[in-house]
N, C-alpha and C positions, 0 to 999 in steps of 0.2 A: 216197376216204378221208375218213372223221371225225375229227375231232380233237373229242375233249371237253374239258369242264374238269378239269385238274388239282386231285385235291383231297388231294394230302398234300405233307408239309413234309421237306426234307431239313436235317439236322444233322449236320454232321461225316462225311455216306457214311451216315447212316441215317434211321428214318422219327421223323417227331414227332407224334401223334396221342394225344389226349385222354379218350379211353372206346374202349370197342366195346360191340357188343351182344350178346347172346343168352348165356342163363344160363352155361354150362360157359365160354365162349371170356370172359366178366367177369371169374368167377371166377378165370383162371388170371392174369390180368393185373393182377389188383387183390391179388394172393396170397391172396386168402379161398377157406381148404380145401372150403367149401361149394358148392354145386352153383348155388345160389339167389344172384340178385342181381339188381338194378334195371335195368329194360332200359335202355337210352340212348333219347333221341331222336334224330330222323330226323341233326342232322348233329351235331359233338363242337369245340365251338370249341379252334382248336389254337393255342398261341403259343410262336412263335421263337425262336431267339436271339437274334433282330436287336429281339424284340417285336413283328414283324408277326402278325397271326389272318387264320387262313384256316378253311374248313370242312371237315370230313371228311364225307364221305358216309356215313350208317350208314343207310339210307332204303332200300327195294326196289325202287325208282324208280333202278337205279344210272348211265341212260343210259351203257352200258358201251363204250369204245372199240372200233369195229368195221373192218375190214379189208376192202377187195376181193375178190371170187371171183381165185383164184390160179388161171390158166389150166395152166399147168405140175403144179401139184399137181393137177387136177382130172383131167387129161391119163392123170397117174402112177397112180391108183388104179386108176380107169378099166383099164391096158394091165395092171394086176399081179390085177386078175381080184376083188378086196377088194371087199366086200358087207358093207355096216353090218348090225348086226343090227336094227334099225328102219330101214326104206326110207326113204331121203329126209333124214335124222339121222344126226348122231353123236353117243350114248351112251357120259358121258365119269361116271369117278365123280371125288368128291372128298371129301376128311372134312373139316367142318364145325364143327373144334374148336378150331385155333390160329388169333390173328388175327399178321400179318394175311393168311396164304396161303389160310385157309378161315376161313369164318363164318357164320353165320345173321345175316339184317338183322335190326332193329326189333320187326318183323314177327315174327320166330321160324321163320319158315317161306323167306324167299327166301335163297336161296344168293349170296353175294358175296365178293370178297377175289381176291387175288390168281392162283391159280391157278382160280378159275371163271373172271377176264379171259383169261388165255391160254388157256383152252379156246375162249372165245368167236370168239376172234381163227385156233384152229386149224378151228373148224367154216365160221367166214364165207370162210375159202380155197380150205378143200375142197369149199364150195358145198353144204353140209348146212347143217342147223337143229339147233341143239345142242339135247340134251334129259343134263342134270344131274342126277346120282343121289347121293346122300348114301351115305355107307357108311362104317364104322369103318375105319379106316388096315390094320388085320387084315387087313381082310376083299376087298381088293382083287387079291390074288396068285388067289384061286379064281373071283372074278367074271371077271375077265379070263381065266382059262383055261375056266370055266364057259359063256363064250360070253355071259353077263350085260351086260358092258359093252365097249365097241369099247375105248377106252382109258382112263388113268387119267393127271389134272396135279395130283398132291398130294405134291408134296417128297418124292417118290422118289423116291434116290440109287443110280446104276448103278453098280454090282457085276459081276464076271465072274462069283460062281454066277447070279446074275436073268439072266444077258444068256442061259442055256442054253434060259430058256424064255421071254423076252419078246425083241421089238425095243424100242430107245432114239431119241429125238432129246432132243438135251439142249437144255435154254432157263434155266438157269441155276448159275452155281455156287455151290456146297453150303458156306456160310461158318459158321462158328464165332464167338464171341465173349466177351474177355473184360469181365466188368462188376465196377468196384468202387463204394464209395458214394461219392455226388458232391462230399462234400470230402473224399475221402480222397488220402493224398500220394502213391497210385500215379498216375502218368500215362500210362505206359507199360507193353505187355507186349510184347517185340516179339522176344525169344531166353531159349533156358532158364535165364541165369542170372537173367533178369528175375523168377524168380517162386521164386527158393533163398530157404526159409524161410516165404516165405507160408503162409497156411490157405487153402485154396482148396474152393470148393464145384463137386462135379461129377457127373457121373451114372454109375454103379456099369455097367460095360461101354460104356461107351460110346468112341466114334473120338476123343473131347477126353479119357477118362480116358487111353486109348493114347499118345495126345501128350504130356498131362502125364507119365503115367512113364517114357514116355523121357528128357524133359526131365530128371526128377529123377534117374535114373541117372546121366544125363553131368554133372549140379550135384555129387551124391555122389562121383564119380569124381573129379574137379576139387577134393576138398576144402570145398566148399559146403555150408550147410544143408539138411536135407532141406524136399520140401512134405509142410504134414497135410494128409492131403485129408480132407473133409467132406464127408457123404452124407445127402441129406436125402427123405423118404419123397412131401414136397409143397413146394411151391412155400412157402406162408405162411411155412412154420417154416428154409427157406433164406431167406429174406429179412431176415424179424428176425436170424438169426445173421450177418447182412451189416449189417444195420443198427446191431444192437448191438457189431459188435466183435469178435465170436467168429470171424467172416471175413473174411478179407480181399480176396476175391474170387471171383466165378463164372463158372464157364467153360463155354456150352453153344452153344445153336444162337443168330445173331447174329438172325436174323430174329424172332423171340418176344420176346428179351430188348430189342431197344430198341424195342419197344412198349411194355414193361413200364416201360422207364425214362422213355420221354416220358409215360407215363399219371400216372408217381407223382412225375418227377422227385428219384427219392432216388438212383438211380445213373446213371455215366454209362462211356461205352465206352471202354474203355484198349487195345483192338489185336481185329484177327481174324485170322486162318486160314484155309486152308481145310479142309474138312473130313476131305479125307485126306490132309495132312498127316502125311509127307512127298513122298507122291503126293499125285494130282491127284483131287477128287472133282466130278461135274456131275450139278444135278437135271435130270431127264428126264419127258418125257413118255412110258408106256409101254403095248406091245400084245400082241399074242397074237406070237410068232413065228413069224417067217414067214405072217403072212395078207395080206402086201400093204400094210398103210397106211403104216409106219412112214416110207418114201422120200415121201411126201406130204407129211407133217407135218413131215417136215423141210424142205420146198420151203416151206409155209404160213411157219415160225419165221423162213427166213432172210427171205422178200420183207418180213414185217411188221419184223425187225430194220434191213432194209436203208430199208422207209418211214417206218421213226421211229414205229409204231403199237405196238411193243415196249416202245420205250425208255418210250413214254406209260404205259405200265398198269404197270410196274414204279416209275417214277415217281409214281404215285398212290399205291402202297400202300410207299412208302419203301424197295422195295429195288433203287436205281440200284447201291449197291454189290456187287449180286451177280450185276449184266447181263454176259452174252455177246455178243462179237461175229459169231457163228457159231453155225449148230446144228448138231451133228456127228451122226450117222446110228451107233449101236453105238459113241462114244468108247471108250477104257480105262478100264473101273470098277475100283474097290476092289478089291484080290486075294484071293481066296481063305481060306478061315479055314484 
């Protein structure tokens, strides 16, 4: 086992990091609607609440945490008859758009973030050589059934329709969060009457907008003010309407948003969720069903959780808060639409 250096900060259950790189994943975190922006250098000085700086990696140099060949999962493929589609590899995709679960380094070109570590850490198990394919978040349900890609680690969240045609091992869960601006007088969101009244910004379909109108139904029902909910086309123009006043808070995915808030420090976290809410939602790593890997990779998830080579890469990229103590093999996904 390796242990590297840790190079992110935790605040409150989330990450604290200073830039990222590569044009699209700037842009989303700086709220500039533009595609264009200034690469970072190789690391992004980070500072604390305490005032400590540490360093973030944005480098392609990531000396990424590495894991043991896992005799058991080598064992399990091996008897279940599974054949990477490149001999000797496993061909794993990932989108290269949010930080900090995916990203392009410095560089433009090398794949780093969170979800390339746990692929890293599922190939070094199953005694393959990861080989890392970029692909739009689209375009992963057809590579994997195309036979294109063995599997896919990019914040896919199991569902009972995906489980009809992929296998699951879950390696983390699927959090939400709310964010107001950092002197504002919410502190808390933590039950539906917490948010009767607010203007809240959220995304038009989404598992946080479903939460929020439940909430508002039983605030309405109870006599409560209703919430406005605010819908916004991009990121820049949700921001400023947080910033200036017109909102009073945004309720999306946890992992993005406090990137967003350590980069700019204008907001800061007032509660999460999880993402299915009032079931249970877990991100997955996922495969073809039925080709054999899926009982592997769940061997690989649980020994690297059990050696602590988990809790590290998650710990790097700030999300302790949404560690698992277990990788479950097909959990309960989302139900049904």
């Amino acid at each position: 086992m390796a242990i590297k250096k840790k190079t992110a900060v935790i605040i409150g259950g989330v990450a604290a990091v200073a830039l990222v790189a590569g044009g699209i994943t700037a842009a989303v975190l700086t709220g500039n609607s533009s595609a264009e922006a200034t690469p970072a250098s190789e690391t992004a000085a980070v500072t604390t609440a305490s005032g400590d700086t540490l360093d973030f990696n944005l480098g392609p140099d990531q000396d990424r945490i590495r894991l043991d060949e896992v005799p058991e999962a080598v064992a399990s493929i091996e008897a279940s008859g599974f054949e990477p589609i490149e001999a000797g590899k496993l061909t794993v995709v990932v989108s290269p758009y949010v930080a900090p679960l995916g990203l392009y380094a410095d560089d433009d070109t090398t794949l780093i973030g969170n979800e390339t570590d746990i692929a890293q850490l599922i190939a070094d198990g199953l005694g393959l050589e990861l080989n890392l394919q970029p692909a739009a978040w689209a375009d992963w349900p057809l590579g994997i059934q195309s036979g294109k890609y063995d599997l896919i680690t990019s914040n896919v969240t199991v569902t009972e329709e995906r489980k009809d045609l992929y296998d699951f091992a879950s390696y983390r869960e699927d959090l939400l969060g709310f964010y107001a601006k950092s002197d504002s007088e919410i502190d808390s969101i933590e039950e539906a009457k917490d948010v009767a009244g607010l203007k809240i910004i959220v995304g038009s379909g989404t598992n946080q907008e479903k939460i929020l109108q439940a909430w508002d139904a039983e605030n309405i029902a109870a006599g409560l003010d209703p919430v406005e909910y605010q819908y916004f086309d991009d990121t820049a123009a949700a921001n400023l309407a947080l910033q200036s006043g017109r909102a009073d808070a945004n309720f999306g995915p946890n992992a993005t948003a406090a990137y967003a808030a350590a980069e700019t420090g204008e907001t800061k976290l007032v509660g999460t969720f999880n993402g299915g809410y009032p079931a249970h939602a877990n991100i997955a790593a996922g495969t073809l069903k039925g080709n054999g890997l899926i009982d592997g990779v769940a061997l690989v998830l649980n020994a690297a959780i059990d050696g602590g080579e988990y809790g590290e890469v998650l710990e790097r990229w700030g999300l302790t808060s949404e560690a698992v103590t277990e990788s479950e093999v097909n959990p309960a996904g989302l139900p049904r639409e």
